[in-house]
N, C-alpha and C positions, 0 to 999 in steps of 0.2 A: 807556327812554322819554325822560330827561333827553336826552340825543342824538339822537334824532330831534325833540325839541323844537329843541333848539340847530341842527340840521342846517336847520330850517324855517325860524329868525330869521334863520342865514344867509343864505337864499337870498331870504329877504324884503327883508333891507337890503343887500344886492349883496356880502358879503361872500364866499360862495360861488355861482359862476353852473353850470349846465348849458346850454349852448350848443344847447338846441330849435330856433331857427329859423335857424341857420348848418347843419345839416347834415338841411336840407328833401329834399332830392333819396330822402337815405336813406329816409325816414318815407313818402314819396312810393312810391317802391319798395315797399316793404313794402306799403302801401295796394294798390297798383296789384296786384299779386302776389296779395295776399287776393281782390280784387273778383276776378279771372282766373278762381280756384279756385271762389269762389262761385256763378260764371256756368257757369264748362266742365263742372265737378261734374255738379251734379243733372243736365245733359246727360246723362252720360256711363252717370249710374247708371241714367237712363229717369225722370227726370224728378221730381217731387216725392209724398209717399207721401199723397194726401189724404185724408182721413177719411169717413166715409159717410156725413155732412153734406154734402159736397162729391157725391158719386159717387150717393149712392143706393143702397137697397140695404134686406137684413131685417135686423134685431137680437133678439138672445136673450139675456135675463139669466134665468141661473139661479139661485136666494137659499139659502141657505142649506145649504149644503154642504159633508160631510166630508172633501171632497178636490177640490182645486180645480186638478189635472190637466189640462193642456190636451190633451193626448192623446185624453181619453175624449168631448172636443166633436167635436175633428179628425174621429173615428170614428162618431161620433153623424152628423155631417154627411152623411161622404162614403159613409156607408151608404146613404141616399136618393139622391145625387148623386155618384158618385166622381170625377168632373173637378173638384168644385169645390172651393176651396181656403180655407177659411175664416178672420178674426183672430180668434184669441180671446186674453183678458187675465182678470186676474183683477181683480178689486174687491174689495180687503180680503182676509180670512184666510175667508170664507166665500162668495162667491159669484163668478160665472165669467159674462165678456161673451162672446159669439158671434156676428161681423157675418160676411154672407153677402150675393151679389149678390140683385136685386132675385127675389122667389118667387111661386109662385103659394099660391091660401090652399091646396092640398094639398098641396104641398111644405112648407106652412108647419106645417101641423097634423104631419104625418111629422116632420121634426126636431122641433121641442117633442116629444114621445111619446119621441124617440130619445135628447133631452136627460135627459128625466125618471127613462128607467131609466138612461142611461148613469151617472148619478150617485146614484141611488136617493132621490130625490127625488118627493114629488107633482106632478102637472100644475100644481097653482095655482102651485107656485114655478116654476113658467119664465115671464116674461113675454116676448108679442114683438109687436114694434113694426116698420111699415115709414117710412123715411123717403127721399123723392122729391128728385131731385138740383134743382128748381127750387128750394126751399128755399135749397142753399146757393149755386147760382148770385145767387140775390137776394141773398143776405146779403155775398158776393163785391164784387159789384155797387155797394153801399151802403159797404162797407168801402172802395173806390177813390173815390168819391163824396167819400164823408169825408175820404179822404190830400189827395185835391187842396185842397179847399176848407180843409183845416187848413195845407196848404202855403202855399197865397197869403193868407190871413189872418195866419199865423205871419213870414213874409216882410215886408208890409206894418208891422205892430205892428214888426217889429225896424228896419226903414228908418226908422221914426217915431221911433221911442225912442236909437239909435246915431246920426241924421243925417247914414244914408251908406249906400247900397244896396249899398256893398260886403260889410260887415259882415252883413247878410243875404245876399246870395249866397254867401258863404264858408258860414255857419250851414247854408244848405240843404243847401250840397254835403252837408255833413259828414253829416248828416242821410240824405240818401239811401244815402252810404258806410256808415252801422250799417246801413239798413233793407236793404239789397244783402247784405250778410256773414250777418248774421243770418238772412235770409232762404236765404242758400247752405248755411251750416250744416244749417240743417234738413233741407235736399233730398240732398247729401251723407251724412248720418249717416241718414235713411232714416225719423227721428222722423214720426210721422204730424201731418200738417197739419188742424187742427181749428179753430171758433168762438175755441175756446178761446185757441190759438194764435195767432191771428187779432187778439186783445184783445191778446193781450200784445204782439204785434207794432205795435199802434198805441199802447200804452201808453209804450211805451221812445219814442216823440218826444216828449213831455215832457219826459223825463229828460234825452234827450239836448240837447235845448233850455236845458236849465234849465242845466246844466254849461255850457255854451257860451257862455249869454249872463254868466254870473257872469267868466269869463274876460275875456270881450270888455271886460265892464262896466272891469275894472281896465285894461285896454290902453289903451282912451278917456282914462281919468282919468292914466295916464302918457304919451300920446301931446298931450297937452295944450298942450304947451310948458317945463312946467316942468323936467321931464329935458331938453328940447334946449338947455336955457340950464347944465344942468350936465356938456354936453359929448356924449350918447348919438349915436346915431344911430338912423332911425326903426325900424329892424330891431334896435337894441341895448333900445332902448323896448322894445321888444314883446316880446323875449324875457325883460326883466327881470320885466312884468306877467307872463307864463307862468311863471313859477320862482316869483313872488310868490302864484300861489293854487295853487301843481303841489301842496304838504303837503293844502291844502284838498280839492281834487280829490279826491285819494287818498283820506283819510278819507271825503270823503263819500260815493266809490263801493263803499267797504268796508262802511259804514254801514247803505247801501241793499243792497249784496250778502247780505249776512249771515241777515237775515232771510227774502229771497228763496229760498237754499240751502236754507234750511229747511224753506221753505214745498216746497218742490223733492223735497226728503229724504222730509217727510210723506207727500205728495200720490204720491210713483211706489210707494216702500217702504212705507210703514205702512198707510195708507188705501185706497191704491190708487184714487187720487182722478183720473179724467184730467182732469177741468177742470183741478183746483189745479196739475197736474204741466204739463199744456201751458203755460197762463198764466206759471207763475213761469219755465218752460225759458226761454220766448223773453225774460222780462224779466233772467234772470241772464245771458244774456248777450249782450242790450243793454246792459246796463249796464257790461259789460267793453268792448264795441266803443265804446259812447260816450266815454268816459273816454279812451279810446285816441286815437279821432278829435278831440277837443276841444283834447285838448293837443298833436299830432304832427301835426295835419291841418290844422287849422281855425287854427290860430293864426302855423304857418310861411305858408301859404297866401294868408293875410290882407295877414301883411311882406312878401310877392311883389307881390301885385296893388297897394298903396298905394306900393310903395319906386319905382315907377316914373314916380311925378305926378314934375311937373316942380318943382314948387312942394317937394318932399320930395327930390328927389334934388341941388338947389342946395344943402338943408339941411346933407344928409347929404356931399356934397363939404367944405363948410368943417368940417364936425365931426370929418372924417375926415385932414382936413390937420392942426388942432390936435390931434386925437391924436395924427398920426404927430413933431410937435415935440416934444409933450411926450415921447416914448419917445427922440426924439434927443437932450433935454436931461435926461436921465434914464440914460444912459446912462454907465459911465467912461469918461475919457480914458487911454490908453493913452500911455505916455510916451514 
């Protein structure tokens, strides 16, 4: 602990640096490479697995049950219907979900009857429920509604507060790159896209905002002048701000992961919870893409777009002449 403390004050007061925005191209790569996968993916696999919120469809909860077999639904189902292919999951250490395409009420009465003995259960423990894909198209609908209007509100606020619309357009990017990856994850790995998922998906731009702006905030206050008067250059600024909150960064993404995993751990394996388990999936790892994006993305990207005012690159010409004297005068004579 003492050494990663020592390791943090180093890189706080320039006595150890990691060179983040000198080797952009790489972090850029990487980025580029992730979004690639994120997009071609879920192509490839036929698209995103969305939930029957989204689609439509019957549901069956079976309660209270001494064997929670998905086998015995599978067979209950395709007893009534053998084409059809049903999910079933369990809920906890006693009961079993069963979504199936949309039914008629006799198809619907037929499984329930096939649910009840397939598990030796009474009729009252099966409930079922249909749910109509209008539902989640609205909810869809309202969810895009909301990105935008959080986009250019979030945007605005940062032009205001930073006094430079750069600093918000780098912020958005970044922004969009978690919600892209995150978003490919899901579709890739086959995770069923829920409400639930949905939150947590709009949850991590907070997070990721909030890491961002905390970054940006110390870049501002080193890009000020008073590092260019003790020699930086405006991309040596900005990298020194990234190394100065990189220790903060970390902890506070572990911070917030920690508890998340948890919630993650409970909610698939214990409880068998799928809100809890959607929600926290997409927010653990947003919060690893954020983290990622904040420091490797959003802040090389920044020293790109500003290193090229005219006003910053005269700067950075004489700051870069006096370094290269002082390393001349610094240097032995050879006899």
């Amino acid at each position: 602990m003492a050494s990663f403390s020592q390791f943090g004050n180093d890189l706080y007061t320039g006595a150890r640096s990691i060179n983040i925005v000198g080797r952009r191209k790489l972090w850029y790569s990487i980025s580029a490479i992730l979004i690639l996968i994120s997009i071609v993916g879920p192509i490839l696999r036929g698209g995103f697995n969305f939930g029957i919120e989204f689609t439509g469809g019957s549901e069956f909860v079976v309660s209270n049950v001494s064997d929670t077999s998905q086998a015995l639904a599978t067979d209950a189902v395709q007893a009534v219907d053998p084409n059809m292919v049903p999910k079933v999951s369990r809920l906890g250490d006693s009961s079993v979900r069963v979504q199936t395409e949309q039914l008629t009420d006799a198809e619907t009465r037929e499984i329930r009857n096939g649910l009840a003995g397939a598990y030796s259960v009474p009729v009252e423990n099966v409930t079922s429920s249909f749910i109509g894909a209008s539902w989640g198209q609205d909810i869809t609908a309202q969810a895009i509604r909301g990105l935008l209007v959080f986009l250019v509100l979030a945007a605005l606020v940062m032009a205001i507060y930073f006094r430079t619309w750069k600093m918000s357009l780098v912020a958005i990017i970044a922004l969009l790159h978690d919600l892209v990856i995150t978003a490919g994850i899901y579709g890739i790995s086959g995770f069923e896209v829920t409400p639930g998922a949905v939150i947590g998906l709009l949850t991590i731009l907070g997070y990721s905002l909030y890491d961002t702006v905390v970054v940006f905030d110390k870049i501002r206050e080193n890009t000020r002048g008073t590092t260019r008067e003790a020699g930086y250059t405006f991309a040596q600024q900005v990298n020194l701000a990234v190394n100065q909150t990189l220790v903060r960064s970390i902890n506070t993404s572990v911070v917030a992961a920690l508890p998340v995993a948890s919630i993650l751990f409970i909610g698939a394996f214990v409880l068998g919870a799928g809100t809890l388990r959607d929600i926290s999936l997409a927010l653990l790892i947003g919060i690893i893409v954020g983290t990622y994006s904040t420091i490797f993305l959003a802040t090389p990207l920044y020293a790109q777009i500003r290193s090229s005012e005219p006003e910053i690159r005269k700067s950075d010409k004489k700051v870069l002449a006096a370094q290269g004297k002082a390393d001349a005068a610094s240097e032995p004579v050879s006899a």
